[in-house]
VMD Tcl script that draws the C-alpha trace (Angstrom):
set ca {
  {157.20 62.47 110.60}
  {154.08 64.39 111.59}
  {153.45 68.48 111.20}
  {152.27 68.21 114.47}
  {154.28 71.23 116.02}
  {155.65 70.37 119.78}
  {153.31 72.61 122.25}
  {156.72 73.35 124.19}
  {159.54 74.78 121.96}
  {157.72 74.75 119.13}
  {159.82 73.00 116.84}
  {157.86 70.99 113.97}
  {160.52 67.96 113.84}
  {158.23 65.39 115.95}
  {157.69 62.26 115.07}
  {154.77 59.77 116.11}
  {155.63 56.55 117.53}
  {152.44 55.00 119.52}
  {149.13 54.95 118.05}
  {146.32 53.44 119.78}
  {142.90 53.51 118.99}
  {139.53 53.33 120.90}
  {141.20 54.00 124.86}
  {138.48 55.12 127.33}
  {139.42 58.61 127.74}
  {139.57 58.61 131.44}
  {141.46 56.00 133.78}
  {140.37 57.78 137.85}
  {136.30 57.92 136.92}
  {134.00 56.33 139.64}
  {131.80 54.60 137.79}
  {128.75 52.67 139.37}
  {127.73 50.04 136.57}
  {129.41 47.55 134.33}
  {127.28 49.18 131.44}
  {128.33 52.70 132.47}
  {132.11 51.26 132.75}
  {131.82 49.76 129.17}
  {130.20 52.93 127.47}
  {132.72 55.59 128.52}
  {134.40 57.51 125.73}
  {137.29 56.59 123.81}
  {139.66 58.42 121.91}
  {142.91 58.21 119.94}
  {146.20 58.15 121.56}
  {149.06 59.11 119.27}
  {152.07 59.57 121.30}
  {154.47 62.02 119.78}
  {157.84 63.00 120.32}
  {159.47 66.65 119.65}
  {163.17 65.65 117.99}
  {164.69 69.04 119.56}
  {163.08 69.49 123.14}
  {162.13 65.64 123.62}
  {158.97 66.41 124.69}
  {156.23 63.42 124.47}
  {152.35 64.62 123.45}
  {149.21 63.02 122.44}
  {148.25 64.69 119.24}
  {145.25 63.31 118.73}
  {143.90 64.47 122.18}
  {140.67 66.54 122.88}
  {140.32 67.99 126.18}
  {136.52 67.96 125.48}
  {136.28 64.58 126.29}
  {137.29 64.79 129.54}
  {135.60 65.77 132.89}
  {137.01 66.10 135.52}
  {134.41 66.66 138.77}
  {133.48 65.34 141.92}
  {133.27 61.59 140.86}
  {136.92 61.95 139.40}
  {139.05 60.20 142.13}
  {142.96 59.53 142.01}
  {143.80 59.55 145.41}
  {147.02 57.03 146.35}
  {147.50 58.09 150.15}
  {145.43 54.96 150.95}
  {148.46 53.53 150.06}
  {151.22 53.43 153.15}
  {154.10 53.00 150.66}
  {152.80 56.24 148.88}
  {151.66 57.87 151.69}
  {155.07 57.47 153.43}
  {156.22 58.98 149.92}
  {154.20 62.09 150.32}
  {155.51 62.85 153.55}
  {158.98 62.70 152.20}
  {157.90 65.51 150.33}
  {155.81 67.25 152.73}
  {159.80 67.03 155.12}
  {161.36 68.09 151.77}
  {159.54 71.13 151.45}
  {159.15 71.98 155.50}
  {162.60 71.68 156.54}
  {164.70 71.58 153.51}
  {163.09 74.42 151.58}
  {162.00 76.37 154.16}
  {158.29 75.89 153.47}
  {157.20 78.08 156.48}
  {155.56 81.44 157.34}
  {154.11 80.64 153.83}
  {151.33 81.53 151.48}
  {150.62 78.30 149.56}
  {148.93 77.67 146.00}
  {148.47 74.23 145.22}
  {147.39 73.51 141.71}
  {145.15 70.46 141.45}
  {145.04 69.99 144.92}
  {142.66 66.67 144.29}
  {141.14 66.19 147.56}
  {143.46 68.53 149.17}
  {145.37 65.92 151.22}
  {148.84 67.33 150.14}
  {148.47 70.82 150.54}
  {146.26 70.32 154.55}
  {149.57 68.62 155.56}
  {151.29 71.77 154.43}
  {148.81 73.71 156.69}
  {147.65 71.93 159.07}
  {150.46 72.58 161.52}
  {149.99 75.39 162.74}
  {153.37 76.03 164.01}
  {154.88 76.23 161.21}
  {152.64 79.83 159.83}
  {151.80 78.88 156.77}
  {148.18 79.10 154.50}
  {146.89 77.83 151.64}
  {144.92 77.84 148.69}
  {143.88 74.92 146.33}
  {142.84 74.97 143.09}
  {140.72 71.56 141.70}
  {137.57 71.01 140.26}
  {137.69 67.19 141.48}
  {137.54 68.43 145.05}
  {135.51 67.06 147.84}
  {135.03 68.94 151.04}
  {134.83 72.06 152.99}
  {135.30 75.70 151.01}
  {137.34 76.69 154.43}
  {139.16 74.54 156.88}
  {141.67 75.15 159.79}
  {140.46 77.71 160.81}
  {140.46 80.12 157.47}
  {144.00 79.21 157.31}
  {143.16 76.94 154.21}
  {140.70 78.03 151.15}
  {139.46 75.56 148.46}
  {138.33 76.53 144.68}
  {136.50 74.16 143.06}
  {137.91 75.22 139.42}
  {140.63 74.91 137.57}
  {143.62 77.11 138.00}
  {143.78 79.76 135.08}
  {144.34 83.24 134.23}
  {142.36 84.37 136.81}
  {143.05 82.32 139.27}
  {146.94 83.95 139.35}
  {145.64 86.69 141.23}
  {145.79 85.18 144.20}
  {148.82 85.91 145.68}
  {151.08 83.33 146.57}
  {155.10 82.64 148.26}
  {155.03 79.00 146.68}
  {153.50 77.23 144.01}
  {153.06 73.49 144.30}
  {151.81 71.76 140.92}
  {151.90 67.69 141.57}
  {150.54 65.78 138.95}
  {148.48 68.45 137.13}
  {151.01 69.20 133.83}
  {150.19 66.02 132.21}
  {147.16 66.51 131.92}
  {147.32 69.86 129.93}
  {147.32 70.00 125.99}
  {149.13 73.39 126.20}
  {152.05 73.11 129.18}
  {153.33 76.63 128.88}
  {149.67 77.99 129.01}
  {149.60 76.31 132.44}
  {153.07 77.83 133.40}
  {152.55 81.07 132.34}
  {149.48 81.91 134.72}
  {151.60 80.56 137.68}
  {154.39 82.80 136.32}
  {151.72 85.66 136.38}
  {151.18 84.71 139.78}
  {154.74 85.71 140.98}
  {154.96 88.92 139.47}
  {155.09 90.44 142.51}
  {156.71 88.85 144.70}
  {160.54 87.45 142.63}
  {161.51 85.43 145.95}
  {158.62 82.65 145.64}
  {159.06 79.04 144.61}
  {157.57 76.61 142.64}
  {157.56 72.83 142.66}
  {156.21 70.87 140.16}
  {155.84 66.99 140.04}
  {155.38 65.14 136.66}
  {155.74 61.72 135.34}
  {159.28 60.88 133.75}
  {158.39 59.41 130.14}
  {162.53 58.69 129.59}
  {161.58 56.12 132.97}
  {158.51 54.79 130.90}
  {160.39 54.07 127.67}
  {163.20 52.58 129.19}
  {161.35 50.24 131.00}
  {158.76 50.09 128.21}
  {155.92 50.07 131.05}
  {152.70 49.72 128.26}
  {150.50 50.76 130.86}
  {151.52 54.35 131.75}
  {150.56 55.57 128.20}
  {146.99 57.01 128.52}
  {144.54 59.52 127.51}
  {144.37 61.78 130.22}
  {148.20 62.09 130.52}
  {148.59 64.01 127.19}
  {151.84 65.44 128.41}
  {154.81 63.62 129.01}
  {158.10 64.67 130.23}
  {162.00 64.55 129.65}
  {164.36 66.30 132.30}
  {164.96 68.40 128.93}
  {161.37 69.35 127.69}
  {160.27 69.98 131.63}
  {163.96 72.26 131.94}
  {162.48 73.72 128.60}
  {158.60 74.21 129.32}
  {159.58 76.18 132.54}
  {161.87 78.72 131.37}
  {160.28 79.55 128.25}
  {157.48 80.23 130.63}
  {159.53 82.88 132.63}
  {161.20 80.11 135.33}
  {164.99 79.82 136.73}
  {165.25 76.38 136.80}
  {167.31 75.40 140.18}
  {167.24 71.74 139.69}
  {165.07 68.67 138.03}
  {165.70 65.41 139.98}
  {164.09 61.74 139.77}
  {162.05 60.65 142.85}
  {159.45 57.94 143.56}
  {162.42 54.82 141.89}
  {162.51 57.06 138.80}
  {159.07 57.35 138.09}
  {158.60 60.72 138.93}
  {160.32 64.61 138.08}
  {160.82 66.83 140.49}
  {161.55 70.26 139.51}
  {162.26 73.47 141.46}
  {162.15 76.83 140.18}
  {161.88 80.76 140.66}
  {160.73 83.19 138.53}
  {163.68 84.74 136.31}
  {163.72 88.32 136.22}
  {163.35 90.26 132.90}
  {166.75 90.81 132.13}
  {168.02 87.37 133.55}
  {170.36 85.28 130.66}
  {169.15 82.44 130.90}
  {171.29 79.43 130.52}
  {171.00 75.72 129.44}
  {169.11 73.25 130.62}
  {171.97 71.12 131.17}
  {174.31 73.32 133.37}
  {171.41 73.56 135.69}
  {169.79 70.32 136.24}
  {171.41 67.29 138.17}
  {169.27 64.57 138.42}
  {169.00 62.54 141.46}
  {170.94 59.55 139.69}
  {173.33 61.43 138.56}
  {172.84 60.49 134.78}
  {172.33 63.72 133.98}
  {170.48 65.01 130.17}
  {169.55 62.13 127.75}
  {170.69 62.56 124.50}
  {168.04 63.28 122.24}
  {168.80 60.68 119.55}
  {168.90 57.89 122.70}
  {165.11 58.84 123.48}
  {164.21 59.24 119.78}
  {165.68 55.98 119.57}
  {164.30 54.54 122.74}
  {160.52 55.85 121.47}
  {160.90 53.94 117.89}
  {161.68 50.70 119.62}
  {158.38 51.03 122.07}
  {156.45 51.53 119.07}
  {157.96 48.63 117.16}
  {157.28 46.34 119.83}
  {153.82 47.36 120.89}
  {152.11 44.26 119.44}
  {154.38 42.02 120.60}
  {154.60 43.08 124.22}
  {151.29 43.07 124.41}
  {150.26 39.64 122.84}
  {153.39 38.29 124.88}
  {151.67 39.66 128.46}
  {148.35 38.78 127.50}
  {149.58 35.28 126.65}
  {150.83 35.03 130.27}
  {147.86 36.14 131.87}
  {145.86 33.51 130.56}
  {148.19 31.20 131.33}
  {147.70 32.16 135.09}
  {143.75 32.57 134.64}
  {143.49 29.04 133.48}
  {145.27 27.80 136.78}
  {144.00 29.93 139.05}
  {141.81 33.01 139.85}
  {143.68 36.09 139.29}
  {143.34 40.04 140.08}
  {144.60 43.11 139.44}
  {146.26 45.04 141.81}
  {145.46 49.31 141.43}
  {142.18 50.60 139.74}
  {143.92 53.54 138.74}
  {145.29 54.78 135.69}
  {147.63 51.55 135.31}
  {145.30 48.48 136.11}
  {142.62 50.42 133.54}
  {145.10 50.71 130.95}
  {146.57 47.09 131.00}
  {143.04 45.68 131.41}
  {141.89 47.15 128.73}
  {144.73 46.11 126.54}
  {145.42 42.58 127.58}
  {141.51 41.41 128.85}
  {139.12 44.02 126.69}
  {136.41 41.51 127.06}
  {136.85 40.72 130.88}
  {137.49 36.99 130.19}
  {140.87 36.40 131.72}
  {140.89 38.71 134.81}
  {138.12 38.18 137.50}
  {138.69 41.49 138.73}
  {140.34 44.75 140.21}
  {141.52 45.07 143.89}
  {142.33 48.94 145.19}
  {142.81 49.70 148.83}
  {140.99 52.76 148.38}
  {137.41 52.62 149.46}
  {135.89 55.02 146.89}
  {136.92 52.91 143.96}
  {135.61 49.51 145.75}
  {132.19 48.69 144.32}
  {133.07 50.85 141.25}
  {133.68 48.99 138.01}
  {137.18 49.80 135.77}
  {136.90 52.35 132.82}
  {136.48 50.80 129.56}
  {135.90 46.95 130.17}
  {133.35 47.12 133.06}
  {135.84 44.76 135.42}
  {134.64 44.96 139.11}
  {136.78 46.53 141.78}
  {136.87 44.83 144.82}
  {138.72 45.49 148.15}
  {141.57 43.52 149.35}
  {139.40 41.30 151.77}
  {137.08 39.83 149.12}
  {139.39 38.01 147.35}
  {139.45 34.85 148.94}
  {135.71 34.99 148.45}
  {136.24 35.41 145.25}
  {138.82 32.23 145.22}
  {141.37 34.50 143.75}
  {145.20 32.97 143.76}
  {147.41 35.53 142.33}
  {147.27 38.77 142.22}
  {149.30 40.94 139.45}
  {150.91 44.08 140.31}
  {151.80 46.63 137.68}
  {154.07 48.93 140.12}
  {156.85 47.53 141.82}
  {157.25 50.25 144.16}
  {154.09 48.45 146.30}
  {155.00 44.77 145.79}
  {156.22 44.97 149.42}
  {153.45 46.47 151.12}
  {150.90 44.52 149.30}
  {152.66 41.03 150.41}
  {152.58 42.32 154.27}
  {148.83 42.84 153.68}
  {147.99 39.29 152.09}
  {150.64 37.95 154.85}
  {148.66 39.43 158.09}
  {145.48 38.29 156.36}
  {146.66 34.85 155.81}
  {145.62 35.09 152.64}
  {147.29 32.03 149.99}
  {147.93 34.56 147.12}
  {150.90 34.57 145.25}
  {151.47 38.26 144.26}
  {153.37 39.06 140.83}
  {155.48 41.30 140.18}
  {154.70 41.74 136.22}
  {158.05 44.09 135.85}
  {160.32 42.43 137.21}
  {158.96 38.99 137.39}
  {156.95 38.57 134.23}
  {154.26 36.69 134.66}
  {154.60 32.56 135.46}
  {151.79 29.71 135.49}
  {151.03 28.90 139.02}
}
mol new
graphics top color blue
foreach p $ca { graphics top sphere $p radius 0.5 }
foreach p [lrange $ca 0 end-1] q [lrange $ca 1 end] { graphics top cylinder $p $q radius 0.2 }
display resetview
């Protein structure tokens, strides 16, 4: 058991149960040479588990590290099966919520794709205002109806007023959660009818699956339905609901700001998942954790014994240059002898070489030029997509789906 105390309820029962050492400390860097790919800097991951609020942490991480600026580049919409995802959420919050005659702050607004669709109509009244240091584009777009700030989203920043708050993959990425909730709390002061909507990766759906690859530097902050329920109101939130979206990868929470003298209650009266499983018991995950430490090793010798098994037989790839193809290629091929390289649909990253080993990332169309045969995927939610593509090229690869389908020789 570490003294490590847990960042959200601030209990000092947590426990480490994943220690990795030497991980390139970013996974979405473009970066323009093998050498520069290779020479990035690591750090330590020590995933660690609160035993009250179930919240998951890296304490080992140092935000110093990291920067995160114009050559910082996780975009997914090149993606149709993700970009058909986003405008789930974009009809969510339009039509279901009410998203309208609005005055929007997104938080990490990455190349503000999200929060333009939000705006963009101009029907529908609203404005916006992102918040991202990564950000590539004009200061003012549509007309003044939608402001960018190339910063991060602090203190200050919660003067600008706002009806909803829209945080999407931004919380993992901060050392100190309730720091980051409090200044959007601080936001809402004024105004006790906004909203806010925060996505977040679901670690529960990581260590059940025990998915290797989604444990990473930059994500520092993991999340339970419990410890996101948690984080939020001790930050001054009414939780309304926390559901699963995206198969279970993904939390969605909504939220309001709870007035001073509001009771607040549990965490479990108020939050229905989407699969109706409902809270986790916290020995389950505590358990759950353990067992994906345990087996670390062995998973990992196991999948890299299966790549080379399909290396030897064939050329194989990579599918995704983002924060999951870096991770597992840096775990299973460190020394870039099994995998020939990455393939990512999104034309920033091709030409770019992969965070920590120096692999090269290629687009879909060079791989027969590259004589590649299978190609690995490490999310199953684009297995489908990804076959159509190959299919309509008439390309021979056989695509593998390493979840579900382990990995077989060819």
């Amino acid at each position: 058991m570490t003294t490590t105390p847990c960042p959200v309820c601030d209990s000092s029962k947590t426990v480490e149960f994943l220690r990795r050492d030497s991980v390139p400390v970013h996974q979405n860097l473009l970066l323009a040479t093998a050498e520069a790919a290779r020479s990035l800097s690591s750090g330590q991951l020590a995933m660690t588990m609160c035993e009250q609020c179930s919240f998951v942490f890296n304490s080992e991480f140092d935000p110093s590290l990291l920067t995160y600026g114009t050559d910082y580049d996780n975009s997914q919409t090149f993606s149709p099966a993700f970009d058909n995802y986003v405008g789930e959420l974009v009809d969510h919050l339009v039509n279901e919520q009410g998203v309208q005659q609005s005055s929007i702050v997104e938080v990490g607004c990455g190349k503000g794709d999200f929060l333009r669709r939000l705006v963009s109509v101009e029907t529908l009244g609203n404005s916006g205002h992102g918040f991202d240091p990564a950000y590539v584009g004009p200061d003012v777009d549509l007309d003044g109806r939608l402001q960018f700030h190339r910063q991060f989203y602090d203190a200050e920043c919660s003067r600008t007023p706002a009806d909803v708050v829209i945080a999407r993959h931004v919380i993992e990425h901060v050392a100190q959660p309730r720091e980051l909730l409090s200044s959007i709390r601080a936001a809402l002061n004024s105004n006790p009818d906004a909203r806010v909507f925060l996505e977040t990766p679901c670690v529960e759906w990581i260590l059940r699956h025990r998915v290797a690859w989604d444990f990473f530097y930059e994500h520092c902050s993991l999340f339970t339905v419990e410890s996101l329920s948690t984080a939020a109101e001790e930050s001054g939130f009414d939780v309304k609901s926390v559901r699963h979206v995206f198969g279970g990868q993904y939390l969605w929470l909504e939220a309001t700001p709870a007035s001073p003298a509001q009771t607040h209650t549990s965490a479990t009266s108020r939050t229905v998942p989407s699969n109706g499983a409902g809270l986790t018991d916290s020995h389950e995950l505590l358990q759950l954790a353990h067992e994906y430490g345990i087996t670390e090793a062995h998973r990992n010798a196991a999948w890299q014994s299966r790549i080379r098994e399909n290396a030897q037989s064939s050329g194989l790839a990579l599918w995704g240059a983002g924060a999951k193809g870096v991770t597992f290629a840096n775990l299973v091929d460190p020394h870039r002898r099994l995998i020939d390289c990455l393939v990512d649909v999104n034309p920033n990253k091709q030409g770019q070489f992969l965070a920590g080993t120096g692999h090269p990332i290629v687009s879909p169309e060079s791989l027969s030029q590259r004589n590649i045969r299978t190609v690995v995927v490490l999310n199953p939610n684009y297995c489908h997509e990804i076959r159509q593509q190959l299919a309509q090229a008439n390309m021979p690869v056989t695509v593998v789906d390493l979840m579900n389908e382990g990995v077989k020789a060819a």
